[in-house]
C-alpha positions in Angstrom: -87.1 -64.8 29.2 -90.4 -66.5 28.9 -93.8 -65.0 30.0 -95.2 -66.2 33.1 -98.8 -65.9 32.4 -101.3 -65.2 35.5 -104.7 -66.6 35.5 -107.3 -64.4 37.4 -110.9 -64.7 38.8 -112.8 -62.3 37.0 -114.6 -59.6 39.3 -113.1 -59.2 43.5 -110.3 -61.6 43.3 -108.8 -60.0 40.0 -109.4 -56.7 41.4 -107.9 -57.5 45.2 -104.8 -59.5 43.4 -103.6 -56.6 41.2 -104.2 -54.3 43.7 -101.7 -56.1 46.5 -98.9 -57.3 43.0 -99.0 -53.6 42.2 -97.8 -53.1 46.2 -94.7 -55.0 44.8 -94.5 -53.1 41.4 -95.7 -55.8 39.8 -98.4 -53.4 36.9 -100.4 -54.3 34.3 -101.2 -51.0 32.8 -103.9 -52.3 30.1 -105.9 -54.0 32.7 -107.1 -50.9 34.1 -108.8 -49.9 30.8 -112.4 -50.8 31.5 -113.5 -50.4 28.0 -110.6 -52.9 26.6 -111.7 -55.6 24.6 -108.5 -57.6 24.8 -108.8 -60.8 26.3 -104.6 -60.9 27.2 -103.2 -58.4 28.9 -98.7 -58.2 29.1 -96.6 -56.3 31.1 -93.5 -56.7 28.4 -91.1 -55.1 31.0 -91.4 -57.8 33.4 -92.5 -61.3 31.1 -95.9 -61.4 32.0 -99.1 -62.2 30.9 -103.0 -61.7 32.7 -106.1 -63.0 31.6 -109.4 -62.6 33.4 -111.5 -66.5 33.7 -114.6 -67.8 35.7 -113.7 -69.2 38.6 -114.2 -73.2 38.0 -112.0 -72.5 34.8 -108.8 -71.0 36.7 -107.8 -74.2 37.9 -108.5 -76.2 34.5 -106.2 -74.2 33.0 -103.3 -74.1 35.0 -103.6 -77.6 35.3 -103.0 -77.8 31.2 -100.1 -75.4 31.5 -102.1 -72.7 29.9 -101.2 -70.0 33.0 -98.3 -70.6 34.9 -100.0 -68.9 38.0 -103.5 -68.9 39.1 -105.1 -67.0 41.8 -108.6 -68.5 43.1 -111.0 -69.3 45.5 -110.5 -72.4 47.9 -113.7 -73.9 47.1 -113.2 -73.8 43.4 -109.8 -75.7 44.2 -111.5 -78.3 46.3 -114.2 -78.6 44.1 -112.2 -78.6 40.6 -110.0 -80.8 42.0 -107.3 -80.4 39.6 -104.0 -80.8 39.9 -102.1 -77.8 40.5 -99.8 -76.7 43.9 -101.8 -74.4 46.3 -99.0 -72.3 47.1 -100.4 -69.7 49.3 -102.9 -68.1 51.2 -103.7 -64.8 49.8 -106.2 -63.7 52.7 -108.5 -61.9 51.3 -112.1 -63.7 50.2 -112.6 -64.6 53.2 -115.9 -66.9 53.9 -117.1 -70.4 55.5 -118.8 -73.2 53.7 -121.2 -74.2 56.0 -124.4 -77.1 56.0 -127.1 -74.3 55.9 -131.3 -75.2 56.2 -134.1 -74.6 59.0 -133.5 -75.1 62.8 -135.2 -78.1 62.6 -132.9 -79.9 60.4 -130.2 -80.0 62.8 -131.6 -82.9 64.2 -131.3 -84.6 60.9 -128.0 -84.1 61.2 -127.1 -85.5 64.3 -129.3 -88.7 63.6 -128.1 -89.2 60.3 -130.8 -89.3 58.6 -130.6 -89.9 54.9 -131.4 -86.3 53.2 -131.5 -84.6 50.4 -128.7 -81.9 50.3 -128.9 -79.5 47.3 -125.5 -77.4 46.1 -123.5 -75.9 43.9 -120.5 -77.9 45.3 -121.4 -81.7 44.6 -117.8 -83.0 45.4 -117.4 -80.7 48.9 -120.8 -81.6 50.0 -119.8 -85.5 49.0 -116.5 -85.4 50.5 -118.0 -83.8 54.0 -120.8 -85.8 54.2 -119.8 -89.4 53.0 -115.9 -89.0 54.4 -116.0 -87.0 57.5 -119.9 -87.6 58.5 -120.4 -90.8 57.3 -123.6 -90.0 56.6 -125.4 -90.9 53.6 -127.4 -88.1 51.5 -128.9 -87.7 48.4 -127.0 -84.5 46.7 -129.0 -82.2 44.6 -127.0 -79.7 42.1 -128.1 -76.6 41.3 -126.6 -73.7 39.8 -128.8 -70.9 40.7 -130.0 -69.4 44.4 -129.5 -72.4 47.2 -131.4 -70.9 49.5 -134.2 -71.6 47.6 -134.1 -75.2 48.2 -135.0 -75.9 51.7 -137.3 -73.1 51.0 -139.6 -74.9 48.4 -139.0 -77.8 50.0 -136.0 -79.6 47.5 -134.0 -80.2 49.9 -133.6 -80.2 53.6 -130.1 -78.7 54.0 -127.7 -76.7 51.6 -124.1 -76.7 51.4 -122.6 -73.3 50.3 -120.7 -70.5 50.5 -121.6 -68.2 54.0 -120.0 -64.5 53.9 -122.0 -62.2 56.6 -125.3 -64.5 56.5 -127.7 -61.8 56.0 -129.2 -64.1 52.9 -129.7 -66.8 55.3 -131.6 -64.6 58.0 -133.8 -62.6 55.6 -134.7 -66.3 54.5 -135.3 -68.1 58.0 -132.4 -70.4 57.6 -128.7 -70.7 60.1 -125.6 -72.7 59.8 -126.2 -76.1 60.7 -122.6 -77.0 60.6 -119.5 -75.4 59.3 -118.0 -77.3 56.6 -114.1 -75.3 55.9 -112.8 -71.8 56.0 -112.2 -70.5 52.4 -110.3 -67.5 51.2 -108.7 -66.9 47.7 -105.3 -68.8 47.2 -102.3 -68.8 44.4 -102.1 -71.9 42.4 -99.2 -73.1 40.2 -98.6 -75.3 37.5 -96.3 -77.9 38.7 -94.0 -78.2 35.5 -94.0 -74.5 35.7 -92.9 -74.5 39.6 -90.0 -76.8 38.3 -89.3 -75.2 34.9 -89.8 -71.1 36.5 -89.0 -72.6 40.2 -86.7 -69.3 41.4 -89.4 -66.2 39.7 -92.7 -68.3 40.5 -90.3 -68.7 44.8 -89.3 -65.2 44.2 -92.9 -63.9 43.7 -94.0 -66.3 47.0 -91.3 -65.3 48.9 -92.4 -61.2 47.9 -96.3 -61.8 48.2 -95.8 -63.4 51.9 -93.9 -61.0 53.7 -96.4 -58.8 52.2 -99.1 -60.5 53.9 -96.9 -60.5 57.3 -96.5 -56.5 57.1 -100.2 -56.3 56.8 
């Protein structure tokens, strides 16, 4: 039997994920060693393999074939756009990306007017603003805080990740508009989902009426 190898978001996500695969016996002993230096981690037992990646490299490599399994944020999926199966909806993660900035900017909005939009998330802030707004903008990456932006006077809205707001409020800004619901998701590798098709269905099949019983 081959290893199916599981690629995880380092921090929340890797924690929440072994925490509900260990509801259905599915261990990885060595992972729980916080002082390991290992970079893979195998349950021999059952065939599989964990390693722990940044988020925007989860999908890269189960595109390549270099995890079977990936489990992930929705807005790293939309953004990476690579392509991999989004087989499921883990639940957990759960956030908005919304069109953030000052009150005043939500007349901007409804004129569109051409703005400057600054982001992490070039392609979703693309995607929502030419596609579904038809409204043309001038996008701004940035890796760091967003909020500074509109702040300092970048940009005039943001596009990014909203979990309770409290960021936004401390900083004057609200949700303009709300862009998609994310929460964390299982990709697959689609020669894998042909090649491993009944574990990799098995595994869905366990994992969702886990979710239902919850």
């Amino acid at each position: 039997m081959r290893y199916l190898t599981f690629a995880l978001t380092k921090g929340r996500l890797a924690k929440k994920t072994l925490d509900m695969l260990e509801r259905l016996g599915i261990t990885c002993e060595e992972m729980k060693d916080k002082d390991s230096r290992k970079l893979i981690f195998v349950n021999e037992e059952l065939g599989l393999k964990f390693f722990l990646a940044k988020g925007p490299d989860v999908p890269t490599y189960v595109e390549y074939g270099a995890a079977d399994i990936g489990v992930v944020g929705k807005d790293t999926i939309i953004e990476e756009g690579r392509k991999v199966h989004e087989v499921l909806d883990l639940g957990f993660g759960k956030c908005r990306m919304c069109v953030c900035g000052y009150e005043e900017a939500a007349e901007k909005l409804k004129h569109h007017e051409l703005i400057r939009v600054a982001t992490k998330y070039p392609n979703i802030a693309k995607d929502y603003f030419y596609n579904k707004k038809h409204q043309t903008v001038e996008i701004v990456k940035l890796n760091g805080s967003i909020e500074l932006a509109p702040i300092v006077g970048l940009s005039e809205v943001i596009v990014d990740i909203v979990e309770t707001g409290s960021t936004l409020k401390e900083n004057g800004l609200v949700v303009l508009e709300e862009v998609c619901p994310l929460s964390a998701r299982m990709i697959v590798n689609p020669v894998s989902m042909r090649m491993e098709n009944d574990r990799i269905k098995e595994l869905i099949t366990n994992l969702r009426n886990l979710l239902r019983e919850e």
